[in-house]
N, C-alpha and C positions, 0 to 999 in steps of 0.2 A: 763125550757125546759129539758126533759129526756127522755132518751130511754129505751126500754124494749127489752128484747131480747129472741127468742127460741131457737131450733137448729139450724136451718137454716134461720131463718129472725131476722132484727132488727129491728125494728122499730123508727123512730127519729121525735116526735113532731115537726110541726113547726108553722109558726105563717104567717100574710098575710104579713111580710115584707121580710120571710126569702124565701115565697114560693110564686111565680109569675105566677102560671098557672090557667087554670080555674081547673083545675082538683084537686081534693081531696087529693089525694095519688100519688107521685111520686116514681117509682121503676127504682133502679138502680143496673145495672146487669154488672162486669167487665169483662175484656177479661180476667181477671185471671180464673174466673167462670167457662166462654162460649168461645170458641174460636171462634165460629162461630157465625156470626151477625145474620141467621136464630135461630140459635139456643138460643139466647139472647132473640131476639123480642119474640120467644113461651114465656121464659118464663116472662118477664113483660107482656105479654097477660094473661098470666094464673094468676101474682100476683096479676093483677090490676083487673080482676074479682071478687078474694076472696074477698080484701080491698075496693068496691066499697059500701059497706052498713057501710063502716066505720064513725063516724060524724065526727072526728080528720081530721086538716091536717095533713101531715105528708110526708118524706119520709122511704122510707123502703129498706132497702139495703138487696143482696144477699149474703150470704154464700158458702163456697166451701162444694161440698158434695150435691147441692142442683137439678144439673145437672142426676143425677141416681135415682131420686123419681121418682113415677106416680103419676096423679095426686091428686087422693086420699090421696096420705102418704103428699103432699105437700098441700091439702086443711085440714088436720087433722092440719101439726101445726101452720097454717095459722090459725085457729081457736084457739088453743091454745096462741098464741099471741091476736089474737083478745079479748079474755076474758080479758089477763092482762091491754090491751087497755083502754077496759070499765071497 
């Protein structure tokens, strides 16, 4: 099990013992990040978009620095992860 990392995401393989959801890709966003609970859920709304064509489980943890992208700059290195992925 290994992780990859960009600027602002990391990504952490997991397996179906480590990862209990139905869901593919779990995103975790700290109050260090986001201070605010709205401002959290946008952005696992946004991660869990990019990562949904993902075949990996995984989770993906947030970066500081990741709160002043749009979504653009944050779907480019959402993709540049994704590459390292596959």
């Amino acid at each position: 099990m290994g992780s990859v990392q960009s600027k602002y995401l990391t990504f952490k393989e997991g397996n179906k013992s480590t990862i209990r959801t139905p869901f593919k890709v779990v995103v975790v966003v700290s109050k260090k990040i986001a201070k605010l609970a709205t401002d959290r859920n946008k952005l696992k709304r946004q991660v869990r978009e990019l990562f949904k064509n993902v075949s990996k489980k995984g989770i993906v943890y947030t970066k500081k620095g990741i709160t002043n992208l749009s979504f653009k700059e944050l779907s480019a290195d959402a993709d540049e992860l994704i590459n390292k992925i596959d």
